[in-house]
VOPAGU-2260 file (C-alpha; in pm, 1 decimal, decimal comma):
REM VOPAGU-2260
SITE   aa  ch    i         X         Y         Z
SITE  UNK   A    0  -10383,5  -17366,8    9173,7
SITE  UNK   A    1  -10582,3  -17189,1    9429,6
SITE  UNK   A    2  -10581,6  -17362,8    9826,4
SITE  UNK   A    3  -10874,7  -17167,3    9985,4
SITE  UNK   A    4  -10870,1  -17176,9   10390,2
SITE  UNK   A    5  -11213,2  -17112,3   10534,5
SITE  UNK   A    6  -11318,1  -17004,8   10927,6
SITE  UNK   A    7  -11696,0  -17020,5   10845,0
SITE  UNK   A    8  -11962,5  -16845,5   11078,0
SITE  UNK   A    9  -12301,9  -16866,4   10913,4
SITE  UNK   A   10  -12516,6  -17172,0   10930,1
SITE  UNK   A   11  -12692,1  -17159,8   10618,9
SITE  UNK   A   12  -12378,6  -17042,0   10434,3
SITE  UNK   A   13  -12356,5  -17322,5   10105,8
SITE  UNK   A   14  -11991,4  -17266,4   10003,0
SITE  UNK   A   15  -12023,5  -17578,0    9759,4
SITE  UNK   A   16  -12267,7  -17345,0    9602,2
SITE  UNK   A   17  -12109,6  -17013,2    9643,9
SITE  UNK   A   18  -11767,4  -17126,1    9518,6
SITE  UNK   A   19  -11833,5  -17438,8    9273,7
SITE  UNK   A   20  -11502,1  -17389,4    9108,6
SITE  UNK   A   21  -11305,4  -17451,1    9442,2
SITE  UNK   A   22  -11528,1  -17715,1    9555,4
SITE  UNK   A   23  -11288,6  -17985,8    9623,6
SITE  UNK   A   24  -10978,5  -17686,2    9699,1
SITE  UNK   A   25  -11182,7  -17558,7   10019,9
SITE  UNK   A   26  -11019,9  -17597,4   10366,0
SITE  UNK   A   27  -11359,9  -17541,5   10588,6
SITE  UNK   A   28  -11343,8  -17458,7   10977,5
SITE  UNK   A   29  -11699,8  -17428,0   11112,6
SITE  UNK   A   30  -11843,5  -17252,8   11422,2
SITE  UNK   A   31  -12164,8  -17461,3   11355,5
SITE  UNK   A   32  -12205,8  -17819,6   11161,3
SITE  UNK   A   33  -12307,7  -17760,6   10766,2
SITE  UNK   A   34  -12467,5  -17963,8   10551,1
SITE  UNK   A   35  -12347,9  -18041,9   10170,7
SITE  UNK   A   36  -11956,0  -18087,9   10226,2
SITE  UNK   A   37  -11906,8  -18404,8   10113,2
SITE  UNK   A   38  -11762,8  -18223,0    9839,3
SITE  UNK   A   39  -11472,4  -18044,7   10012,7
SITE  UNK   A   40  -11104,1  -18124,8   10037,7
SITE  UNK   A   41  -11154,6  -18048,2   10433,5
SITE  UNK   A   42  -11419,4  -17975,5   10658,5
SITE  UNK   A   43  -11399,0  -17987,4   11025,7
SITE  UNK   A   44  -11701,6  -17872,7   11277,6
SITE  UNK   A   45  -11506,7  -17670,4   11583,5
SITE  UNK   A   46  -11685,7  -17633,1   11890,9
SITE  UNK   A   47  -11653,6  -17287,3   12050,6
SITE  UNK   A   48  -11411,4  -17232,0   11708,9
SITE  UNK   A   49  -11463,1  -16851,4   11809,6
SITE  UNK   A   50  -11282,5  -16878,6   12137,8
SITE  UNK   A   51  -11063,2  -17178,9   12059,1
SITE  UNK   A   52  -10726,6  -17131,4   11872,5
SITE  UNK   A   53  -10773,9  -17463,5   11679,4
SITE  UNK   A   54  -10858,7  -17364,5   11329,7
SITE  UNK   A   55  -10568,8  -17121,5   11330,2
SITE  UNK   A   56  -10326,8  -17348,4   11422,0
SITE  UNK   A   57  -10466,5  -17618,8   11191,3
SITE  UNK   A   58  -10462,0  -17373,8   10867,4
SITE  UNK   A   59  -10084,6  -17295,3   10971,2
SITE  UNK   A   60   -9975,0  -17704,7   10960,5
SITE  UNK   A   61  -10238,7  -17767,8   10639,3
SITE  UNK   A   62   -9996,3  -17459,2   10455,0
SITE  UNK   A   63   -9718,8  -17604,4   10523,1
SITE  UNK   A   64   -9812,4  -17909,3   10285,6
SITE  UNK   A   65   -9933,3  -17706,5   10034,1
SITE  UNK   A   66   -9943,1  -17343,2   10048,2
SITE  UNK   A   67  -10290,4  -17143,6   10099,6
SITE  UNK   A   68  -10370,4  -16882,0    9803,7
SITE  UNK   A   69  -10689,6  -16678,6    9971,8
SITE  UNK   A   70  -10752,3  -16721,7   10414,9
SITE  UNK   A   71  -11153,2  -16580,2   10413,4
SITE  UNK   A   72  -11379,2  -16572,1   10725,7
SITE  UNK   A   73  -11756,1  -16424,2   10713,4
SITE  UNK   A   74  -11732,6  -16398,8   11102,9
SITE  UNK   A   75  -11644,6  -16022,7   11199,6
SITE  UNK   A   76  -11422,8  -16195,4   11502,1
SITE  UNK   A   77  -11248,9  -16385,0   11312,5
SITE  UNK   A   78  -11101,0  -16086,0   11104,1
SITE  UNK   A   79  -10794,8  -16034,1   11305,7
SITE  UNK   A   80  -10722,0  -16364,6   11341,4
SITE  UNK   A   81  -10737,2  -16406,4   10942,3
SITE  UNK   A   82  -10519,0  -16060,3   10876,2
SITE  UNK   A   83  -10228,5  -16246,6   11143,5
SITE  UNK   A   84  -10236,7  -16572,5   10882,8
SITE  UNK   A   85  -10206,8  -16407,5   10576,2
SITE  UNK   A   86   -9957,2  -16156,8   10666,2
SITE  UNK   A   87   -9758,4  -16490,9   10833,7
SITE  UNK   A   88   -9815,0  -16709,0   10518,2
SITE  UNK   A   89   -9736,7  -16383,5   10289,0
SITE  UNK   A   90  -10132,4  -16443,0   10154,9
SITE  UNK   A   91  -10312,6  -16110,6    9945,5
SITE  UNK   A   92  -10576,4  -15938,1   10145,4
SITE  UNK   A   93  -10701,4  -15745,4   10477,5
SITE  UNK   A   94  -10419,9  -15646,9   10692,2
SITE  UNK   A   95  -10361,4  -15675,3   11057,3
SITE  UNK   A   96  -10363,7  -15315,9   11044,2
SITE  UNK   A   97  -10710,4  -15258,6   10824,8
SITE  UNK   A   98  -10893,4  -15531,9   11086,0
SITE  UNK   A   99  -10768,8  -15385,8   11384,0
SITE  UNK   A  100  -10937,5  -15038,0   11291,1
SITE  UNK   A  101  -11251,1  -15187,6   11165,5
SITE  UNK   A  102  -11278,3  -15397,0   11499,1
SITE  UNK   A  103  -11199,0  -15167,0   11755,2
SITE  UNK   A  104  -11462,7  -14924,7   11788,4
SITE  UNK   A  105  -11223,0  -14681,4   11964,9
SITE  UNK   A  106  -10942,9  -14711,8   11669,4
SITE  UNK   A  107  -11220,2  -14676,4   11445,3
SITE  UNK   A  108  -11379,6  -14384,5   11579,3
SITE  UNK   A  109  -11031,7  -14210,0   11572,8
SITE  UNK   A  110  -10966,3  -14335,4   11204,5
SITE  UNK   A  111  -11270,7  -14214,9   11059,7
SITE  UNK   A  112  -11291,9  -13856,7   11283,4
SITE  UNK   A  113  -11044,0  -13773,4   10995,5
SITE  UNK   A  114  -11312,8  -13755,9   10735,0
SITE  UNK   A  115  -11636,8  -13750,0   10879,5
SITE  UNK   A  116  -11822,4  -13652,5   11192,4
SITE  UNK   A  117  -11834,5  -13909,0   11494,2
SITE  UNK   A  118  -11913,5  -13902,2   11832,6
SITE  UNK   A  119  -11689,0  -13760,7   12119,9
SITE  UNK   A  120  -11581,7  -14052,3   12279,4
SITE  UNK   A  121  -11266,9  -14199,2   12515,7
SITE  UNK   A  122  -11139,4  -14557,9   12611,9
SITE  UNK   A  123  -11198,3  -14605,9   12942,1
SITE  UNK   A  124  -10901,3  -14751,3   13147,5
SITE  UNK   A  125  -11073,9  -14658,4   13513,4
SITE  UNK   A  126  -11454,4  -14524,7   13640,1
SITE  UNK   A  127  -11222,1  -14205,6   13681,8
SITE  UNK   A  128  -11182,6  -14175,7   13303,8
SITE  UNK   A  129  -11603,8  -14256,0   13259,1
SITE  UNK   A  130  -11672,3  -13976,8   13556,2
SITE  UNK   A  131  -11425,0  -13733,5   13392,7
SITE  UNK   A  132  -11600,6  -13771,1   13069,0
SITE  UNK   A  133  -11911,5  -13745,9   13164,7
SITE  UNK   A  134  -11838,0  -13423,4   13369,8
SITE  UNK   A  135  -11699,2  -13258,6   13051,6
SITE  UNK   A  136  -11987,9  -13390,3   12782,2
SITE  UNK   A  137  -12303,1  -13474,1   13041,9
SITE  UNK   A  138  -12555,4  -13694,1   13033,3
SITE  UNK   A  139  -12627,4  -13956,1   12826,6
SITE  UNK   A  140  -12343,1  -14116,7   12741,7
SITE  UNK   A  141  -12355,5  -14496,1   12610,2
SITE  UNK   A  142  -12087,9  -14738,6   12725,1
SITE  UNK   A  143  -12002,6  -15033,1   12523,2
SITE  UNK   A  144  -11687,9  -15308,9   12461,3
SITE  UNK   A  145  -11469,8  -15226,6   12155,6
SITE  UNK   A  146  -11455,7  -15531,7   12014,4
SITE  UNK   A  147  -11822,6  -15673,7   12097,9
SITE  UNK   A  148  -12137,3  -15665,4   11837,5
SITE  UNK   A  149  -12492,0  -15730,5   11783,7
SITE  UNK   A  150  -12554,9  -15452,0   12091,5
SITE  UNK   A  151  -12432,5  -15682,2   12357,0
SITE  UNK   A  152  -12343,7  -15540,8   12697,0
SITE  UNK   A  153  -12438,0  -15186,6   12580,6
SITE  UNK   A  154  -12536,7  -14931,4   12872,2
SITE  UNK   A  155  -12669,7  -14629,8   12790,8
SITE  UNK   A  156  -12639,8  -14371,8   13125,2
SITE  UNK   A  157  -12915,5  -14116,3   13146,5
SITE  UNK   A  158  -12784,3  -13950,3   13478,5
SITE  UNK   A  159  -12637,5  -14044,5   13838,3
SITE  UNK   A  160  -12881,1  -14336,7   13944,7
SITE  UNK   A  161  -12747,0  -14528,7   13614,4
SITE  UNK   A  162  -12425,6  -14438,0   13660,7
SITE  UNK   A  163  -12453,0  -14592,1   14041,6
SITE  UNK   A  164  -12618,6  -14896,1   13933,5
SITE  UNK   A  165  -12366,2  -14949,3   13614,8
SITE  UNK   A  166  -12059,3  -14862,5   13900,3
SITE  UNK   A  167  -12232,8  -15219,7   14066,1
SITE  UNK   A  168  -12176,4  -15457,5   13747,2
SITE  UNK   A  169  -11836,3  -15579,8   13687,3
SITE  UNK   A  170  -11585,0  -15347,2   13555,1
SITE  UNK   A  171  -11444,9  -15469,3   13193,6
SITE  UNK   A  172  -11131,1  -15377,5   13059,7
SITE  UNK   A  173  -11216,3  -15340,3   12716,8
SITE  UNK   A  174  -11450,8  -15045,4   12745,0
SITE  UNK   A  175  -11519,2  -14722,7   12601,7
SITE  UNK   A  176  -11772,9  -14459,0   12634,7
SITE  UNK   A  177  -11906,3  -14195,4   12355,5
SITE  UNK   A  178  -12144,0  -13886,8   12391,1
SITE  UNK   A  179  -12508,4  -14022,9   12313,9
SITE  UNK   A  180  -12630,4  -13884,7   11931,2
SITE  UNK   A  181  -12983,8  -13837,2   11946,2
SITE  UNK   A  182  -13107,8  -13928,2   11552,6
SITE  UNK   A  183  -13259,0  -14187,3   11328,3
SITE  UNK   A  184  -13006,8  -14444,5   11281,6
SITE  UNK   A  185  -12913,9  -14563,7   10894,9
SITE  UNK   A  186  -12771,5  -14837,5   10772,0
SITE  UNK   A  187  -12519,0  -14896,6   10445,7
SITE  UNK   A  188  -12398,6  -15196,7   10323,4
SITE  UNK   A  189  -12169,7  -15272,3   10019,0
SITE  UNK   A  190  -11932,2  -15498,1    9825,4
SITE  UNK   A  191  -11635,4  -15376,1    9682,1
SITE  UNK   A  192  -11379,3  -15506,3    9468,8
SITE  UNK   A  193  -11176,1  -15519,9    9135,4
SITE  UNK   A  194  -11443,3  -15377,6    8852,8
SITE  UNK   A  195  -11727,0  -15409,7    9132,2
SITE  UNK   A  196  -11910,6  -15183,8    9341,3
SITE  UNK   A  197  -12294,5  -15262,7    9496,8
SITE  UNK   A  198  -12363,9  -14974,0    9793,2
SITE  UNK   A  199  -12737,1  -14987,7    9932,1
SITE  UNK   A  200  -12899,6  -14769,3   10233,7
SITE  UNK   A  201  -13139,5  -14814,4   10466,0
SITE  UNK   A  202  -13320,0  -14717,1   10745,4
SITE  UNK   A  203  -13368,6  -14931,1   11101,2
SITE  UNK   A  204  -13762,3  -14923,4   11199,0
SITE  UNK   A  205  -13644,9  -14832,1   11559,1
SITE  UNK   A  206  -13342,8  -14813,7   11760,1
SITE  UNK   A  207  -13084,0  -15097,3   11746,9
SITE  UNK   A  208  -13082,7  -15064,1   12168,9
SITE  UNK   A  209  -13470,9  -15108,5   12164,7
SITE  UNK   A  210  -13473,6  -15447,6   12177,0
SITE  UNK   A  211  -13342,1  -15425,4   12565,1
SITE  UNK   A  212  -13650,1  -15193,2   12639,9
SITE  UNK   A  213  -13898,2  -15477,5   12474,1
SITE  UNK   A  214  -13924,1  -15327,8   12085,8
SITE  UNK   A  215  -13968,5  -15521,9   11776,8
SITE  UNK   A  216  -13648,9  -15471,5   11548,6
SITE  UNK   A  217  -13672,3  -15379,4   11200,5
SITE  UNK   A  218  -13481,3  -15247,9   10830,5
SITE  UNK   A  219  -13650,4  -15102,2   10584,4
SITE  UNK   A  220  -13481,7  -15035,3   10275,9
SITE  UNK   A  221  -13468,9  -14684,8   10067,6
SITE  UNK   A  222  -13488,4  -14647,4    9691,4
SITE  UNK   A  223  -13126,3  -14615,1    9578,8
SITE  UNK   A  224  -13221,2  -14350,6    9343,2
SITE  UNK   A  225  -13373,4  -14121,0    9603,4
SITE  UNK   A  226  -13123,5  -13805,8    9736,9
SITE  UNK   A  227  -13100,2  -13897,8   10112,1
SITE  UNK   A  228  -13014,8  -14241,5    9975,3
SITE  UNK   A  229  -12712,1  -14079,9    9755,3
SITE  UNK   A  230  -12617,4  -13863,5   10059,0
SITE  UNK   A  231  -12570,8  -14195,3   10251,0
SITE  UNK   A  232  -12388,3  -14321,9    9971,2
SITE  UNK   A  233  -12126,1  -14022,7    9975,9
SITE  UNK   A  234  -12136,3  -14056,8   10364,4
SITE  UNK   A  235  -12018,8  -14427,3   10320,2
SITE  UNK   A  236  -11749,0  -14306,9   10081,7
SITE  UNK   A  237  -11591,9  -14013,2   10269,2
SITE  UNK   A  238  -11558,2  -14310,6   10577,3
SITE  UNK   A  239  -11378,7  -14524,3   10351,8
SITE  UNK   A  240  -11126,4  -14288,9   10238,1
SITE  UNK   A  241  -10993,2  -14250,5   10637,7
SITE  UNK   A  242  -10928,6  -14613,8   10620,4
SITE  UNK   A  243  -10672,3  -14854,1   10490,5
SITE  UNK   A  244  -10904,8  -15077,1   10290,6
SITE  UNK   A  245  -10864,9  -15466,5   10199,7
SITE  UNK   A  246  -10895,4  -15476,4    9802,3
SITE  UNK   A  247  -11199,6  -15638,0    9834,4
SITE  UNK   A  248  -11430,7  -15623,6   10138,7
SITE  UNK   A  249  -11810,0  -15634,0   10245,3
SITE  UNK   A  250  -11917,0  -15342,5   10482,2
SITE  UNK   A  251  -12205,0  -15240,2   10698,2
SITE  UNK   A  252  -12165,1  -14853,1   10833,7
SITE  UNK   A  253  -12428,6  -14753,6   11050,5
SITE  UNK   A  254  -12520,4  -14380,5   11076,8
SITE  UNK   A  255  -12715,6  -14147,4   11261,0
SITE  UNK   A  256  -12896,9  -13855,3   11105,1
SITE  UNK   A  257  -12928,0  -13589,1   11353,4
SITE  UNK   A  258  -13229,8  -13353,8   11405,1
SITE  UNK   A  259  -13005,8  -13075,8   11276,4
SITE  UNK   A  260  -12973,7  -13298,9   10947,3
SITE  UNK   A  261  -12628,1  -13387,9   11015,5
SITE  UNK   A  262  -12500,0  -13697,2   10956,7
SITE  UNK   A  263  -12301,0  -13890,8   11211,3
SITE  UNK   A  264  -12063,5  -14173,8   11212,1
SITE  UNK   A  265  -12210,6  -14431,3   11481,0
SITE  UNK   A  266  -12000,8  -14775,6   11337,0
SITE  UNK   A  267  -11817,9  -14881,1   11022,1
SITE  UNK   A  268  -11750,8  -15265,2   10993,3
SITE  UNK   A  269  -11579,0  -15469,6   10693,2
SITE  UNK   A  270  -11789,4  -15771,1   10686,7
SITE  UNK   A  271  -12162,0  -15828,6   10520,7
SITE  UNK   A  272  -12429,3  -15701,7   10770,4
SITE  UNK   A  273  -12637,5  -15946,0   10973,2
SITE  UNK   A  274  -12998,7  -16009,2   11089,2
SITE  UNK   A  275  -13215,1  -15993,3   10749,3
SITE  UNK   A  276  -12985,9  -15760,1   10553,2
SITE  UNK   A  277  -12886,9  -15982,9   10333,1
SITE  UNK   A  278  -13226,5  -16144,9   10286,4
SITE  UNK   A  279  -13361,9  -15773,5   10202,1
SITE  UNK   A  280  -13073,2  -15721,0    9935,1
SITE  UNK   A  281  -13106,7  -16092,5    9757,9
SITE  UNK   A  282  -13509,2  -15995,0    9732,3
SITE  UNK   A  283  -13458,5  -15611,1    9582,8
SITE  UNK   A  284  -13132,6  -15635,7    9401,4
SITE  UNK   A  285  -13076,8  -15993,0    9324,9
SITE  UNK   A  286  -12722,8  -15954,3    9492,0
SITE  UNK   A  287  -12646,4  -16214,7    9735,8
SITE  UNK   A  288  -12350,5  -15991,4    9949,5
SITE  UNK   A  289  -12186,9  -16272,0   10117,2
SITE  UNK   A  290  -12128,1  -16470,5    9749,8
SITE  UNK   A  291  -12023,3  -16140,2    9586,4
SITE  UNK   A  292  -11744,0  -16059,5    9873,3
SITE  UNK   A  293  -11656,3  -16405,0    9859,5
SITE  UNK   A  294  -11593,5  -16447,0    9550,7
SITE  UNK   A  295  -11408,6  -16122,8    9460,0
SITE  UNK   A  296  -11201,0  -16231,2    9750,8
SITE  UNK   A  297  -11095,0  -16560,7    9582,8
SITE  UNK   A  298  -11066,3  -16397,3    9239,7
SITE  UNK   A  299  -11361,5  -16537,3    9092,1
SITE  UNK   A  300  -11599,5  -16384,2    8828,1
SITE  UNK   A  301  -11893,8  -16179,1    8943,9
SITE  UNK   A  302  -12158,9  -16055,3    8755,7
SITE  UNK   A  303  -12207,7  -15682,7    8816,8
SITE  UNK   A  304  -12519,1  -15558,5    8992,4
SITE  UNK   A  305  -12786,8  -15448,0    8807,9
SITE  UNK   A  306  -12843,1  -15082,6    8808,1
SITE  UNK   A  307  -13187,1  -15004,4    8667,3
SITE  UNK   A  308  -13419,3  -14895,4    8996,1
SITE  UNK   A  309  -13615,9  -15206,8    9116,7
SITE  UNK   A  310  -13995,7  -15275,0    9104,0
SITE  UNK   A  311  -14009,0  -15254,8    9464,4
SITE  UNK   A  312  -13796,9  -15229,1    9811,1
SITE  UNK   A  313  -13825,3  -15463,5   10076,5
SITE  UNK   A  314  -13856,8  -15438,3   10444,8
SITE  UNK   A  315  -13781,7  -15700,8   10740,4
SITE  UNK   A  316  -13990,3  -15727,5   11148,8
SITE  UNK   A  317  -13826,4  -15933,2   11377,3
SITE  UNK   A  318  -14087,1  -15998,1   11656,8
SITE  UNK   A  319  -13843,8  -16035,9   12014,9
SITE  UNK   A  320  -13803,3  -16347,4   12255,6
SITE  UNK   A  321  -14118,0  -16270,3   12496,3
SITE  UNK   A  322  -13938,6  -16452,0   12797,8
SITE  UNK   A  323  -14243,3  -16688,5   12883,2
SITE  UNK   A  324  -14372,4  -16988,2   12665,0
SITE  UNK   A  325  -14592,2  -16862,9   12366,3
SITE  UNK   A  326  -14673,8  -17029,8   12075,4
SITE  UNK   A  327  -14551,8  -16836,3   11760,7
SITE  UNK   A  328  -14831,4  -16693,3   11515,1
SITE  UNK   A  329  -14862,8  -16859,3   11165,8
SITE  UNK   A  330  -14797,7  -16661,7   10875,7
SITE  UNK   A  331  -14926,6  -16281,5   10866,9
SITE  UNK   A  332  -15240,6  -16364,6   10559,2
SITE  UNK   A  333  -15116,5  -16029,9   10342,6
SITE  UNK   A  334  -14980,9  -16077,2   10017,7
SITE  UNK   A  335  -14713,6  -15857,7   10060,2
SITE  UNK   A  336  -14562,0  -16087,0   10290,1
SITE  UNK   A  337  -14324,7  -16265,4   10067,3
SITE  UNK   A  338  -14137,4  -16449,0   10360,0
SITE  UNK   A  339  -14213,5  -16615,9   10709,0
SITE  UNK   A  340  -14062,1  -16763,0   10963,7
SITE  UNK   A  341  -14004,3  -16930,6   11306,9
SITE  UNK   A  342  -13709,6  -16978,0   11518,5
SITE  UNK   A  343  -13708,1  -17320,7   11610,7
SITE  UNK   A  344  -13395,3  -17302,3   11804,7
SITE  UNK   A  345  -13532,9  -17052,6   12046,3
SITE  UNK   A  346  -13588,0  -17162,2   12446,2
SITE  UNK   A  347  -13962,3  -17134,3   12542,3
SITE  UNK   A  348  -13853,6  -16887,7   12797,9
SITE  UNK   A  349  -13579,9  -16701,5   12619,7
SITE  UNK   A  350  -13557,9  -16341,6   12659,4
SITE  UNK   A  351  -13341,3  -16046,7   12419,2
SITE  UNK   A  352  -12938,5  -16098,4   12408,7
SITE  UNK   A  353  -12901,5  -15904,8   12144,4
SITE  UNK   A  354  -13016,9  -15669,7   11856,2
SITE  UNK   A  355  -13072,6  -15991,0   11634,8
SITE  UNK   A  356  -13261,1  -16200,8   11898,6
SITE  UNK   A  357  -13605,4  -16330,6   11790,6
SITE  UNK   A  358  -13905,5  -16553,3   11783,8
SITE  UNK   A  359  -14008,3  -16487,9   11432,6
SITE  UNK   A  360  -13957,7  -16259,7   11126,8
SITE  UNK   A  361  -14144,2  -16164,0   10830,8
SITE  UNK   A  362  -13969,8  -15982,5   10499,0
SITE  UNK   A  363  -14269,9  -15751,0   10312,8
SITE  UNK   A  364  -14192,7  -15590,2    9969,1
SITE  UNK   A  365  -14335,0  -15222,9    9864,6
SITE  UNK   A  366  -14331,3  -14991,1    9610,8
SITE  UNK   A  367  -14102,3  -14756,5    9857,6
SITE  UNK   A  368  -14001,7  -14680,9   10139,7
SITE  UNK   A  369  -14321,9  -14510,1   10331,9
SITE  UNK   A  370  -14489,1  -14841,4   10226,7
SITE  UNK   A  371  -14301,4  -15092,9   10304,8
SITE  UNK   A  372  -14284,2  -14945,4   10654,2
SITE  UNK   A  373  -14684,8  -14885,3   10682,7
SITE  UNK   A  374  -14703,4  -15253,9   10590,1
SITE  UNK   A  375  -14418,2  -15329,2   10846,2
SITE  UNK   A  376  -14651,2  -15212,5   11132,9
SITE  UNK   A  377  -14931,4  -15382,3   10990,8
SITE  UNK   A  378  -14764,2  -15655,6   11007,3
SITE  UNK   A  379  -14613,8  -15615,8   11396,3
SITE  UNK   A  380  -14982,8  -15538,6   11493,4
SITE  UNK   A  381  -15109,4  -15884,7   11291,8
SITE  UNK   A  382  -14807,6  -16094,4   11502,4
SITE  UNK   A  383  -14807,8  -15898,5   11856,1
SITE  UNK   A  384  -15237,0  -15924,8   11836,2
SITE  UNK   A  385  -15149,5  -16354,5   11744,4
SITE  UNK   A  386  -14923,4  -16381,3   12028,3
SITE  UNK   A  387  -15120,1  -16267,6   12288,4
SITE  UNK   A  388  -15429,8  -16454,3   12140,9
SITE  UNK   A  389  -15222,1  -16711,3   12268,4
SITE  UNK   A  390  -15185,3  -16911,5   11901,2
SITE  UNK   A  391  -15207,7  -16918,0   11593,1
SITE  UNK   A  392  -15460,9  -16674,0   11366,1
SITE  UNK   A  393  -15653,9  -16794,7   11050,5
């Protein structure tokens, strides 16, 4: 009988829902408090679980009573940490191995330079290794953790005076630094498993690092049918094969297309992609990615994905934190706005931390790709033109 262990990231995530079978066999460690789990045969809220070694060491006592079948996490830091308690507890699934190299953007560049194109890049130990590298490849270069995500701590150096004031922050030792790829930047994301396969492409409105320079984020997504899509698709596969792959996984592989048409390995991860990704897929496809990996993971039934084309794609604005007290615009009054909303827990004064920081966010459908992105920027001009009206628009 299956014993499902649980490190659970995402606050809206219903696993009573997602997993009704296992209801009252689910072991749940939470980085934030859910609601319906009244059902569950655990369910602990951990403070600072990320950081903490708590759950881990709770899951180990809990198996010795009764042996855990499936150890699942949707939090991409919690990956490793799951691969070390399965291999220990001799439980089916990612290996230490496979997380590592999905985690480490340095192992990961090396693992996938087998099959596809990536950036030059080296893991930086000293400034001396950042100077030498930047003396062989030039300027820019972008600097980054291995292990960190959402485009935290990212510096991209454009020549000497950002190298100077970068040599003035505090020096990390979990850094690398990679040749800067000029290019439109993709995104993939998929669910495989046993009998199942969903892969779906699209395109970011703007750069992932323009949030830090003050610009709206976006996704818009691209008809699965059309050929750049399919090139993406075959992209996504060739990446795969350089990897030692759980038997079923999520993924989100992000990829620049070059102005010489090339395409260009920027990150591969094995987890379901955040922001409004899967918001955008649930809306087009009717595939919900984190209950899909989920349940292929605990060896439950999915239904496969449709594949006739849809009726329509669907795009996603996230308007940033404007770092002074505003008062956020009511809902955009188009009809192809099929989803609003507010961030309640956001500080009146809050400013960007990341790619996925916001104040609000509105999803718009189209019949492709050109307009869903046309409505996109209506849509920024509606909420930007709101906020500095100073309230809300009728």
């Amino acid at each position: 009988m299956s014993n499902v262990a649980v490190i659970n990231y995402g606050q809206k995530l219903d696993y009573a829902a997602m997993l009704p079978e296992l209801v009252d066999r689910l072991q749940v460690f939470s980085h934030h408090e859910l609601k319906n789990t009244e059902s569950f045969a655990r369910y602990e809220y951990v403070e600072n679980c990320e950081a903490v070694p708590y759950a881990e060491l709770m899951i180990r006592r809990l198996a010795r009573e009764r042996p855990f079948t499936h150890i699942v996490t949707d939090n991409e830091y919690d990956l490793e940490r799951a691969a070390r308690m399965r291999e220990s507890l001799g439980i089916p699934g990612q290996s230490t191995k496979s997380a590592l190299s999905f985690r480490d953007k340095a192992v990961m560049k090396e693992v996938a330079s087998r099959t596809v194109p990536t950036a030059a890049f080296a893991r930086l130990d000293s400034v001396v290794e950042l100077t030498g590298f930047i003396e062989e490849f030039g300027y820019p270069v972008v600097v980054k953790p291995v292990k960190q995500g959402g485009s935290r701590d990212i510096s991209v150096l454009r020549g000497e005076d950002d190298l100077l004031a970068f040599s003035r922050t505090p020096w990390r030792e979990d850094l690398m630094v990679e040749d800067f790829i000029e290019g439109q930047m993709y995104h993939v994301d998929a669910v495989l498993g046993d009998g199942f396969r969903f892969v779906a492409s699209s395109r970011y409105l703007r750069s992932c690092l323009g949030v830090f320079s003050g610009e709206n984020s976006g996704s818009l997504q691209l008809r699965r049918e059309d050929a750049f899509a399919k090139r993406l698709e075959e992209f996504f596969d060739r990446t795969l094969d350089a990897f030692d792959v759980p038997p079923t996984s999520a993924y989100h592989l992000e990829v620049f297309h070059t102005p010489d048409d090339e395409l260009v390995l920027c990150e591969i991860a094995s987890r379901v992609g955040g922001d409004r990704i899967p918001a955008l897929t649930r809306a087009t496809y009717g595939v919900d990615l984190h209950t899909a990996a989920l349940r292929l993971s605990c060896g439950l039934p999915v239904d496969p994905p449709v594949t006739t084309p849809p009726a329509e794609v669907h795009g996603s604005l996230s308007i940033l934190p404007q770092g002074r007290r505003v008062s956020p615009p009511g809902r955009p009054p188009f009809p192809w706005v099929t989803h609003y909303e507010v961030n309640e827990q956001l500080a009146p004064d809050a400013v960007t931390l990341h790619s996925a920081s916001h104040l609000c966010f509105a999803i718009v459908r189209g019949a492709d790709t050109a307009e869903v992105e046309q409505r996109l920027f209506e849509t920024e001009a509606w909420l930007m033109s709101a906020l500095r009206t100073g309230g809300k628009l009728s």
